[in-house]
C-alpha positions in Angstrom: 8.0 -31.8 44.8 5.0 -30.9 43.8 1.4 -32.7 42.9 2.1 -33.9 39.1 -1.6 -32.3 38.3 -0.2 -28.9 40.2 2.7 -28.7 38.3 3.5 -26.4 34.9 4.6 -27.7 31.8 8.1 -26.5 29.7 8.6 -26.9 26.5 12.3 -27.5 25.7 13.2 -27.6 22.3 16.8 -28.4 20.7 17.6 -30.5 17.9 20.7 -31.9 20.1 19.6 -34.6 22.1 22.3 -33.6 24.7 20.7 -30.6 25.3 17.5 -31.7 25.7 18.6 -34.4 28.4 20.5 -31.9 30.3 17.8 -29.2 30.2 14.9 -31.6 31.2 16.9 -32.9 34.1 17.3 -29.7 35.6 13.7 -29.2 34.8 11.9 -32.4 35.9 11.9 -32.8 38.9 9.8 -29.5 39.4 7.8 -29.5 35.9 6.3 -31.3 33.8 8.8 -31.5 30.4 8.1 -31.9 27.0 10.6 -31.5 24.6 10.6 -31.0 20.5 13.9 -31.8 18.2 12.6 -29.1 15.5 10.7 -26.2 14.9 7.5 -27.6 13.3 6.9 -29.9 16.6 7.3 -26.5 18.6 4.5 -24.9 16.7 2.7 -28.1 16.5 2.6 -28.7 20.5 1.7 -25.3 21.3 -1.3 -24.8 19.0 -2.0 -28.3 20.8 -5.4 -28.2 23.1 -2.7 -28.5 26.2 -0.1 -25.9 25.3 3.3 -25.3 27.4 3.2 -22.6 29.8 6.7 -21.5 28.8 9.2 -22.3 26.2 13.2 -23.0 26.0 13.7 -22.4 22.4 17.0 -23.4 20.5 17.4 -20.8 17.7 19.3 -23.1 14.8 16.7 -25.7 14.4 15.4 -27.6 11.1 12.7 -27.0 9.5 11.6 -23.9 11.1 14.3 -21.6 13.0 14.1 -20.6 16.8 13.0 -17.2 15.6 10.6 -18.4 12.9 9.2 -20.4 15.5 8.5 -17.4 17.7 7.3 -15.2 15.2 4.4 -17.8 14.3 3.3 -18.3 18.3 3.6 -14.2 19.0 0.8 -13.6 15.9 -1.6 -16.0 17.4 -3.9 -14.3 19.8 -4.5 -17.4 21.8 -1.3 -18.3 22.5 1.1 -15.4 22.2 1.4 -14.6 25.7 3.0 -17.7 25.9 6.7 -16.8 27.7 9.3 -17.8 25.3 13.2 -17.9 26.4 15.7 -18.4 23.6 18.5 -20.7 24.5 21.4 -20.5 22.0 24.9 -20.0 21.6 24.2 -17.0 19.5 24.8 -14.3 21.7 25.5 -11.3 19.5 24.0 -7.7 20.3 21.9 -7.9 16.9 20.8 -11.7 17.9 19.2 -10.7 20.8 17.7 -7.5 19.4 15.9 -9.8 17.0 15.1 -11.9 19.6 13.4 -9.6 22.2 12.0 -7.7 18.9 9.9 -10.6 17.6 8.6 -11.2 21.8 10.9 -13.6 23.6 11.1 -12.5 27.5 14.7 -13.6 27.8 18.4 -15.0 26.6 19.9 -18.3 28.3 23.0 -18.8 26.7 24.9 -22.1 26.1 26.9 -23.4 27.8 23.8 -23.4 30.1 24.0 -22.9 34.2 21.3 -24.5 36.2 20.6 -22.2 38.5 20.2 -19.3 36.1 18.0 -21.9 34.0 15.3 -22.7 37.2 15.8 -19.0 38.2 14.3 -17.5 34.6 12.3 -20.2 34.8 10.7 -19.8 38.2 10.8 -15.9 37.5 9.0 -15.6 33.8 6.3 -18.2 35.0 5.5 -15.6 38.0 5.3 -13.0 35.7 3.2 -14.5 33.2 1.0 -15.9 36.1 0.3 -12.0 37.2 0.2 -11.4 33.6 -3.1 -13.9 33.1 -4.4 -13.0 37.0 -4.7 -9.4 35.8 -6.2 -10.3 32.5 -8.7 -12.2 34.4 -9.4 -9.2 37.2 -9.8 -6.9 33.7 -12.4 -9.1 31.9 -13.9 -9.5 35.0 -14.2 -5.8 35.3 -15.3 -5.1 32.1 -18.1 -7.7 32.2 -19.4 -6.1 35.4 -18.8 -2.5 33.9 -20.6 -3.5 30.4 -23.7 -5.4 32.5 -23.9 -2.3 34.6 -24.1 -0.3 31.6 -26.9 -2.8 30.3 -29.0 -2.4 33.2 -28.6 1.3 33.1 -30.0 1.3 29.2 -33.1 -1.2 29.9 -34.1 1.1 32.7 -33.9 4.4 30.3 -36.3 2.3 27.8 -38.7 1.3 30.8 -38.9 5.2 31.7 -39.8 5.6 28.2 -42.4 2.9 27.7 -44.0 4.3 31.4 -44.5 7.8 28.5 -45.4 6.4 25.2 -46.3 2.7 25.7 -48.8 2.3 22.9 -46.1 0.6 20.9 -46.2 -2.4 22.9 -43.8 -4.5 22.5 -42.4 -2.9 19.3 -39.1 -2.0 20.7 -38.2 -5.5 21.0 -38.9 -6.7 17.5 -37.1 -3.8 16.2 -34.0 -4.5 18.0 -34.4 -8.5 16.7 -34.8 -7.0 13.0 -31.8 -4.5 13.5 -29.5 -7.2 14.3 -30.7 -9.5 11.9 -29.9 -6.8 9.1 -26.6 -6.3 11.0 -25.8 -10.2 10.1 -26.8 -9.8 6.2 -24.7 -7.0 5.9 -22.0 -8.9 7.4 -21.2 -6.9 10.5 -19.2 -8.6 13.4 -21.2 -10.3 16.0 -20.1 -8.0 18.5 -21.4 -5.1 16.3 -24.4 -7.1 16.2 -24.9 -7.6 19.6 -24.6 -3.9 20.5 -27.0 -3.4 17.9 -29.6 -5.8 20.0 -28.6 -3.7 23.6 -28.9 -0.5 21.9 -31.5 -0.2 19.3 -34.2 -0.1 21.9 -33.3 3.3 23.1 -33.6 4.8 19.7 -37.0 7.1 21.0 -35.8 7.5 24.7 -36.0 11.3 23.9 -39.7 11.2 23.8 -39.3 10.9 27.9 -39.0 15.3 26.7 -42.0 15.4 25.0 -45.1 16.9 26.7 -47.8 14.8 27.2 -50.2 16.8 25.6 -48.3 15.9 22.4 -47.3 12.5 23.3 -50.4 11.3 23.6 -52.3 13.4 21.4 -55.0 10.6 19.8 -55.5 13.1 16.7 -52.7 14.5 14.2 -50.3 16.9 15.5 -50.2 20.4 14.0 -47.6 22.2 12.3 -46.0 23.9 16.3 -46.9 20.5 17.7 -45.1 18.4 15.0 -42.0 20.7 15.3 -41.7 19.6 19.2 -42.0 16.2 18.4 -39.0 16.4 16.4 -37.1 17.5 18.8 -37.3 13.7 20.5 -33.5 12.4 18.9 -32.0 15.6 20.5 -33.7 15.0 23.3 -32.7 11.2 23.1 -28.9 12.3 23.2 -28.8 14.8 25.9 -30.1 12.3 28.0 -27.4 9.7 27.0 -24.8 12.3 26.9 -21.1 12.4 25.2 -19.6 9.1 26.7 -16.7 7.4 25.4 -18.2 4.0 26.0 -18.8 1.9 22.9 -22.2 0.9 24.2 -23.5 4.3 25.0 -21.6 6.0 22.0 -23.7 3.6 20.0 -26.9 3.9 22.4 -26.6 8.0 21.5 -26.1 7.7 17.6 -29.1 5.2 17.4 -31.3 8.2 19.1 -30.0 11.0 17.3 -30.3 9.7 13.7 -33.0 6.9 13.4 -35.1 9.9 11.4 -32.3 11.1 9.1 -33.0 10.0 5.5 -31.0 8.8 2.8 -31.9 11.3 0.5 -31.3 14.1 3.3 -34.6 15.0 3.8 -34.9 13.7 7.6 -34.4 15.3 11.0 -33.4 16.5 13.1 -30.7 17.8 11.0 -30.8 16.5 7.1 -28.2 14.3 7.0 -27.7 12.6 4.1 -26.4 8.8 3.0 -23.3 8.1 5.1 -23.1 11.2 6.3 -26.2 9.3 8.6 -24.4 7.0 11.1 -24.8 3.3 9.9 -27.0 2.1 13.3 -29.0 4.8 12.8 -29.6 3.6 9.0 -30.0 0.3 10.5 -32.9 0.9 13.4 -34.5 3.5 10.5 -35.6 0.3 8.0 -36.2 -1.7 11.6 -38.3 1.1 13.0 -40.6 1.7 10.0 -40.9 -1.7 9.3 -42.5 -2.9 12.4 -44.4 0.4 12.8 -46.3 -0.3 9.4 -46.6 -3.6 9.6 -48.2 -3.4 13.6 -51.6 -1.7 14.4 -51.3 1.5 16.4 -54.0 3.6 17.9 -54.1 5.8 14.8 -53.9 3.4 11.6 -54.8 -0.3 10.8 -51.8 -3.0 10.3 -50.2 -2.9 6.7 -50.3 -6.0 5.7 -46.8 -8.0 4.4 -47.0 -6.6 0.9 -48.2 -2.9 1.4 -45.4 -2.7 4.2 -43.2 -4.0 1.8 -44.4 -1.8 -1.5 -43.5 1.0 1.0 -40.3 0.0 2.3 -39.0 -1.0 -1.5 -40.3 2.1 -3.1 -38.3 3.9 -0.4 -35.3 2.4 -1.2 -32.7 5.8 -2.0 -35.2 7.7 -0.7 -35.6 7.4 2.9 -33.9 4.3 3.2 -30.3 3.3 2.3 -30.8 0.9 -0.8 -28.1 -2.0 0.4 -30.3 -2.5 3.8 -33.7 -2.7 1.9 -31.9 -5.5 -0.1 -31.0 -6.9 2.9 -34.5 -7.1 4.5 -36.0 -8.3 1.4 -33.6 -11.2 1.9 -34.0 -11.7 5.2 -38.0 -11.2 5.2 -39.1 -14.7 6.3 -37.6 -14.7 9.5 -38.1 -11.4 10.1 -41.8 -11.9 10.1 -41.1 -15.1 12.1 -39.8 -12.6 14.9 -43.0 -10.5 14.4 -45.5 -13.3 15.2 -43.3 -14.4 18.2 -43.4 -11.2 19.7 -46.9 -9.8 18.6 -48.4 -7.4 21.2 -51.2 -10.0 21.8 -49.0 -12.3 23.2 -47.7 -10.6 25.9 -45.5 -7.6 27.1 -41.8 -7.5 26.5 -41.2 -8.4 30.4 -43.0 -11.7 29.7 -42.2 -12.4 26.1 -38.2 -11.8 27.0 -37.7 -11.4 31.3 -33.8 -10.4 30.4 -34.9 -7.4 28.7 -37.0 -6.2 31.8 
């Protein structure tokens, strides 16, 4: 027999006690039974914090039908992998095309045998055990796959800070301020997060621009200017077409943080939502911390110049929704600013997981 904390729990529910006692004696000496007389309990016990790991479900039940029942457990995400086994007397063709239709794994019909009870039993528990096993071999996968991918992008942006590192620890603010618009916008967390990963790689393609340019202390002329332009195209050859979300994302970022709203930005004039919305997203983020930070080659803005700009921009370079957005969301936006300022450290120290 084994250990009562080993062992997996059924849930038998019929509104005829008979049934029940016969069903959980075949069942209990091998698993833990609990049993429900109508279809409200059923629901009730497997939204519970300690759901059954498989279900014998009567179909004529009060209060809420067998089939009821199961339609309400297979449109919950958490707990519609649940097996559920009908057990009825209704054995028609068009019964148990209804049945498999809304998910039940199997038909037991009454009267019931034992043996071909404890042998679906035994049989849909091993299946849904291998069913969780590979879920769990999947995530796994993915979560090693996605951190790979991580590493790979915060090693593209260290490249690129080794060329142009004057901006000190700007691409970390910006990717704090992206998200943050991300949230007042009401995008999804996970949209939010990729935001975070990905907006720092929006000027990798400037690992393609000469140095001469690069670094140039004084203003570029008109052939030099042209090159520089060239950094988002640069920016997505070296991420490349990939069908990962991440990098997908990683590549739109580069390519269109210096489109404009009005269509008057590079590298090739899109205009509105034509312009991918992370790249409308990392634009305000971008020019935002570039005015309001000092740079070799201008003085900070302070708060209210940066913002005169950014507000008068508004339709112009900038989509209007996100400046409303970062006017709303200014006074932790600046909070982020002082806690990363370049004085205080490099992005290695200020935030080691980002190195």
């Amino acid at each position: 027999m084994p250990d009562l904390r080993e062992r997996r729990t059924i849930l038998v529910a019929d509104d005829v006690p008979e049934n029940i006692e016969l069903l959980s004696s075949i069942l209990e000496n091998d698993y833990n039974v609990k049993v429900a007389t109508h279809g409200e309990k059923v629901v009730e016990i497997v939204y519970s914090d300690a759901p059954p790991d498989l279900v014998l479900l009567d179909v004529m039940m009060p209060r809420l039908n067998g089939h009821e029942v199961c339609r309400r457990i297979k449109a919950n995400s958490d707990r519609n992998k649940i097996p559920i086994i009908f057990v009825t007397t209704m054995t028609s063709v068009e019964d148990e095309k209804l049945g498999f239709d809304l998910g039940a794994v199997d038909y037991i019909t009454k009267p019931i045998s034992p043996p071909i009870v404890m042998a679906r039993v035994r049989t849909h528990l091993a299946l849904y055990d291998q069913s969780r096993e590979l879920e769990r071999m999947v995530a796994q996968r993915t979560k090693e796959l996605t951190h790979s991918r991580q590493q790979i992008i915060r090693k593209l942006c260290r490249a690129a800070e080794f060329k142009d590192n004057e901006t000190g620890n700007h691409v970390l603010r910006m990717a704090h301020y992206a998200m943050m618009l991300a949230a007042q916008i009401d995008l999804p967390q996970s949209a939010q997060e990729i935001l975070g990963l990905t907006a720092p790689m929006h000027d990798v393609g400037k690992i393609g621009i000469p140095d001469h340019i690069l670094l140039k202390p004084g203003k570029l002329d008109a052939q030099e200017w042209e090159i520089m332009k060239q950094h988002p195209i640069f920016g997505a050859d070296i991420l490349g077409p990939d069908d990962d979300h991440l990098l997908k994302t990683a590549r739109a970022i580069a390519l269109s943080h210096h489109e404009r709203w009005d269509g008057t930005g590079y590298p090739y004039g899109l205009k509105g939502e034509a312009i991918p919305l992370v790249g409308r997203i990392v634009a305000v983020a971008d020019v935002f911390d570039a005015l309001i930070t000092a740079r070799p080659y201008k003085r900070a803005f302070s708060v209210e110049e940066t913002m005169e700009y950014m507000t008068t921009q508004a339709g112009r370079h900038f989509e209007p929704r996100l400046i409303d957005a970062l006017v709303a969301i200014l006074p932790e936006v600046l909070k982020i600013q002082a806690m990363y300022a370049d004085e205080l450290g490099t992005v290695q120290e200020l935030e080691p997981g980002r190195s």
